[in-house]
N, C-alpha and C positions, 0 to 999 in steps of 0.2 A: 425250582432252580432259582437261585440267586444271582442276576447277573452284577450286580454293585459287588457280593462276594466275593466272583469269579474275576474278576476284572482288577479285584484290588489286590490276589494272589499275582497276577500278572504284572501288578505293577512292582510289587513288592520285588517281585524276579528281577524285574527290568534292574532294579537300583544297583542287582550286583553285578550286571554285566558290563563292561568299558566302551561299548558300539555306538555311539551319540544316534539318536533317533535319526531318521531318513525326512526328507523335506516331501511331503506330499500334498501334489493338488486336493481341492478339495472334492473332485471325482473321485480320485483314488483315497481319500480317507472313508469316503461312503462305502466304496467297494469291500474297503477292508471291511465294516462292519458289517457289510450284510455277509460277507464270507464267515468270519467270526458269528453271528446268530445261525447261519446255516449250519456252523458245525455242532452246536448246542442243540438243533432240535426246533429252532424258533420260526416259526413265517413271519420273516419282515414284510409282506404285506403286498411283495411286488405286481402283483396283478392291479391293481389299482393306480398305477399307472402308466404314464400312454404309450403306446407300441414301442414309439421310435428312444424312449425314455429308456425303457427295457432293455432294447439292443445295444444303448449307449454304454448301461452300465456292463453288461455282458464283455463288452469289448475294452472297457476299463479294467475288469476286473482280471480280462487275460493278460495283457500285461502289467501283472503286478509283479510275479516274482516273488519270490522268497521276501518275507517281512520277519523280519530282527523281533525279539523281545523287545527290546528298549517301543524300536515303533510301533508295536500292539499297542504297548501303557499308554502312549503320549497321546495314542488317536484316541483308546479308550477313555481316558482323561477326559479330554476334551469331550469323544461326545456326551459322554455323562453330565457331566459342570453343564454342558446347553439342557440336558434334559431336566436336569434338577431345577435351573432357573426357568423351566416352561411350565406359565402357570394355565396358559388357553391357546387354542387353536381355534381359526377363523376357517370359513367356507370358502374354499379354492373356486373363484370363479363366479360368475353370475348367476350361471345357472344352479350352483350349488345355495348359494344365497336365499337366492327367491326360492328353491325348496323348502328353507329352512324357514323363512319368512312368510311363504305363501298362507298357512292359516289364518295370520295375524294382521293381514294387510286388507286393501280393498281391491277390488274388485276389476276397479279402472287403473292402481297401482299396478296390481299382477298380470293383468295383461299387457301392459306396456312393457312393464321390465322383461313380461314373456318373448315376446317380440324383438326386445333388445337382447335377451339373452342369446336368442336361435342367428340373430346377426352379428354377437360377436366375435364368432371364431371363422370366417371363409376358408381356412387351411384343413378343421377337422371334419366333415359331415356326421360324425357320432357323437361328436359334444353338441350339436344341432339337435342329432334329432333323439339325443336322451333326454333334452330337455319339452322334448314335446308332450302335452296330456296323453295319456294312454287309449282316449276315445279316439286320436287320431292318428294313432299308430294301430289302432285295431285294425281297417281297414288292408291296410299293407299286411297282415300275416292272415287275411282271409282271401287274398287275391294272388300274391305270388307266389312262386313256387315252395315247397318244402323245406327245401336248402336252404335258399333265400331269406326263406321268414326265422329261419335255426337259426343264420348268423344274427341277424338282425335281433331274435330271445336273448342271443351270447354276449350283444354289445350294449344291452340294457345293463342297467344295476339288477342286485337281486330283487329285490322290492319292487320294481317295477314288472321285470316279468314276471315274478310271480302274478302281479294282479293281471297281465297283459294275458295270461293262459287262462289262469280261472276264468276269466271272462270267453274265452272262446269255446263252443260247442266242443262236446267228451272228443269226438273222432278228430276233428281239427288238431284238438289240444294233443290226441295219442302221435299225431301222424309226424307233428312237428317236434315235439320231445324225441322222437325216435332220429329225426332227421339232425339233432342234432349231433348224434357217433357219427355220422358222415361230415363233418367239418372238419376232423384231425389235420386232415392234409392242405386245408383250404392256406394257401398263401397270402401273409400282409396285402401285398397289392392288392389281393385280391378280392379282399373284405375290403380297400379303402376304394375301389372302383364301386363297388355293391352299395355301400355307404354316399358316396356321391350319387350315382343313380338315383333312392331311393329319397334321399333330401331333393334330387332335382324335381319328382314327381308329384313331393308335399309341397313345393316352391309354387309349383302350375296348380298345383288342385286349390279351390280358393277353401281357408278355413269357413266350417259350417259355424251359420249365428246360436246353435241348438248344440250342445251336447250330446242328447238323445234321438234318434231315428224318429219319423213322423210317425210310425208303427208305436213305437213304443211310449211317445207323449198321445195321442189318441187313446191308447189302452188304457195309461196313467189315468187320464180324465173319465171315459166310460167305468173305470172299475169304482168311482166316485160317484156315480149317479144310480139313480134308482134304477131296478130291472126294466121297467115297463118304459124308460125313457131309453135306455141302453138299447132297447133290441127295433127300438124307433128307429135310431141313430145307425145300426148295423144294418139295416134294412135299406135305409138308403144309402147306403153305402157298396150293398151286394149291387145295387141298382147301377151306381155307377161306375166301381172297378173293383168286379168279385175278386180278386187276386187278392188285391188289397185290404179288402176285409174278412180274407181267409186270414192272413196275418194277423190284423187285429182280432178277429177273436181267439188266437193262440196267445195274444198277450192279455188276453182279459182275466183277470186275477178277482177272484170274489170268494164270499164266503165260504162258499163252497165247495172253493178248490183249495182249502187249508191243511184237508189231510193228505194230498195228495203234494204239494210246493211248500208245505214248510216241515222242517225238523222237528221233531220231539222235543229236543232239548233247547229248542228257541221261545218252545208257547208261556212260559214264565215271563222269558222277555218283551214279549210283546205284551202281557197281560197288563207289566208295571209301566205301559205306556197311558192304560186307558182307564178313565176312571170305572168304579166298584161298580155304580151303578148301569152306566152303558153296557157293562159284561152283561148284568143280571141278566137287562135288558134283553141282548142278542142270544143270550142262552135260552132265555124263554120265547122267545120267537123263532131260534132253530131248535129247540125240541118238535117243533110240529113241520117247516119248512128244510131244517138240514141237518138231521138228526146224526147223520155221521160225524160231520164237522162237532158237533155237542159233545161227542164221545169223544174224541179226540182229544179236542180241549180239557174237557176233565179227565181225563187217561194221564195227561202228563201234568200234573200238578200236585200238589202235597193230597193226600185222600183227605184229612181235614176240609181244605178247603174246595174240594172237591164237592164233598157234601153240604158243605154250607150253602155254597152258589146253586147247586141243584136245588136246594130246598127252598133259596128265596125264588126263585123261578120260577117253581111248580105255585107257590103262594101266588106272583104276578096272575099265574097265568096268562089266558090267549091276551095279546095285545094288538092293535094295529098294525096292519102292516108298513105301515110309510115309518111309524115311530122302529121297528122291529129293524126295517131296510136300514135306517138311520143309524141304529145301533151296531149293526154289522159293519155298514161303511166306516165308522168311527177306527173299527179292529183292523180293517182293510188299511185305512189312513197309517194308523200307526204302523202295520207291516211297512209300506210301502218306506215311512220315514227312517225306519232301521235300514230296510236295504240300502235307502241310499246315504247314510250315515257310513254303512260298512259293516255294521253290527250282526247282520245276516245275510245270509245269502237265498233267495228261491232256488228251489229245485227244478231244475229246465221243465217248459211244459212235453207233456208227450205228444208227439206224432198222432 
């Protein structure tokens, strides 16, 4: 559909009617064209903005009454001529800004403006806490209720909850996607009570200096060290808070556990992380230490080089073990650097 065609039909009409255009605010010229794209078939895009926005226009648009040809062309007119001279659109808001910005900045930038963005709106709580990392919005959909955490997926952008669920455990993630058909009914107040609540809670709880859980920087690091220094380090660890080093060794991620936490279709990726030689390397040191993981790795790659790699490996032969350890940890490194790139994802460990 062509609305520039449709519109100039309209106007065309207008020229032969005698009814001088109607004077309208510029509410009710908005009104009329979202009324006009709704009849076309169009989403003007009204979800995206904010409740009381919504309502406004809702209640413009009931009073409008019958609109004349003549005032279709004249509003159409207009908003065309603005749309033709629109060559760019800026980021609404601060916190849209520093979205857009945040790659590109530093460090001690993006936290401040972080900080200034979650304090510049006190009237909305959901422009706060959209703007918050999603490491600290995790916590809130693993602690409260069902409902709770629905509304709270529902006032994220998409982009966010999406990463805000992949990130939580399969059962969490099913309970809460379900919970949210149970929102239909939930009333404005009543999400902007929930919303206050839930920013009052991030307000008291003081931001973590880490990103990541002590669980899961501990595991980061042993998965980097040799065995024989790892199972040192877990030992003392059972020693002083077994709880805690049950966890960490579910976050321990090694060579070993590649057929089991990564994808098929990621071992390419990872391969073009590391250099030729370090492969050969850990290939020929897990032919006799992890022989699953071996197969694996060469299962999903070209049969060519499949063969190639097998063969200079069988030529290495047996190698030391620290040099072997060495070479695995290098493959480990690079997983690790994808995942948190974004590039992959691990598969939860098992129970």
């Amino acid at each position: 559909m062509s609305l520039h065609r449709d519109w100039d039909v309209v106007a065309d009409d207008a020229m032969r009617v005698v009814e001088p255009p109607a004077r309208l605010s510029a509410k009710q010229k908005a009104a009329v064209i979202v009324r006009l794209l709704l009849t076309q078939n169009v989403s003007p895009g009204l979800d995206r903005l904010r409740p009381e926005l919504q309502a406004e226009l809702a209640r413009t648009m009931a009073t409008l009454g019958p609109i004349s040809r003549s005032t279709l062309a004249q509003v159409v007119q207009e908003f065309t001529t603005r749309l033709d001279s629109l060559a760019l659109t800026a980021p609404h808001g601060l916190a849209a800004a520093l979205a857009l910005l945040e790659p590109h900045i530093s460090p001690i930038a993006r936290d401040g403006l972080r900080a200034e963005a979650e304090a510049g709106d006190p009237t909305d709580p959901w422009t706060r806490l959209s703007a918050m990392e999603p490491a600290r919005l995790r916590p809130l959909l693993m602690t409260e209720s069902a409902e709770v955490a629905a509304i709270l997926l529902s006032k994220m952008g998409v982009g966010k909850a999406a990463t805000l669920l992949a990130d939580l455990p399969q059962d969490r993630a099913q309970v809460i996607a379900h919970a949210v058909s149970l929102t239909a009914t939930v009333t404005p107040a009543m999400v902007d009570r929930i919303g206050h609540q839930l920013l009052s809670q991030m307000q008291t709880a003081p931001e973590s200096a880490f990103r990541s859980s002590p669980v899961d920087r501990v595991g980061a690091i042993l998965n980097s060290v040799g065995s024989t220094l790892r199972e040192v380090v877990l030992g003392g660890l059972e020693s002083r808070d077994a709880d805690f080093a049950v966890e960490v060794r579910r976050m321990i991620f090694t060579f070993h556990h590649i057929p089991k936490r990564i994808e098929p279709a990621d071992v390419p990726r990872i391969l073009r992380r590391v250099e030729p030689d370090v492969i050969t390397r850990a290939i020929a040191a897990g032919m006799e230490t992890a022989p699953l993981t071996v197969e694996f790795i060469l299962a999903n790659m070209s049969k060519r080089l499949a063969e190639q790699l097998r063969g200079e490996a069988e030529t290495i032969g047996k190698i030391r073990p620290d040099e072997g350890e060495a070479a695995m940890a290098e493959i480990i490194t690079a997983i690790r650097a994808l995942e948190e790139e974004g590039e992959l994802r691990l598969i939860p460990p098992e129970d």
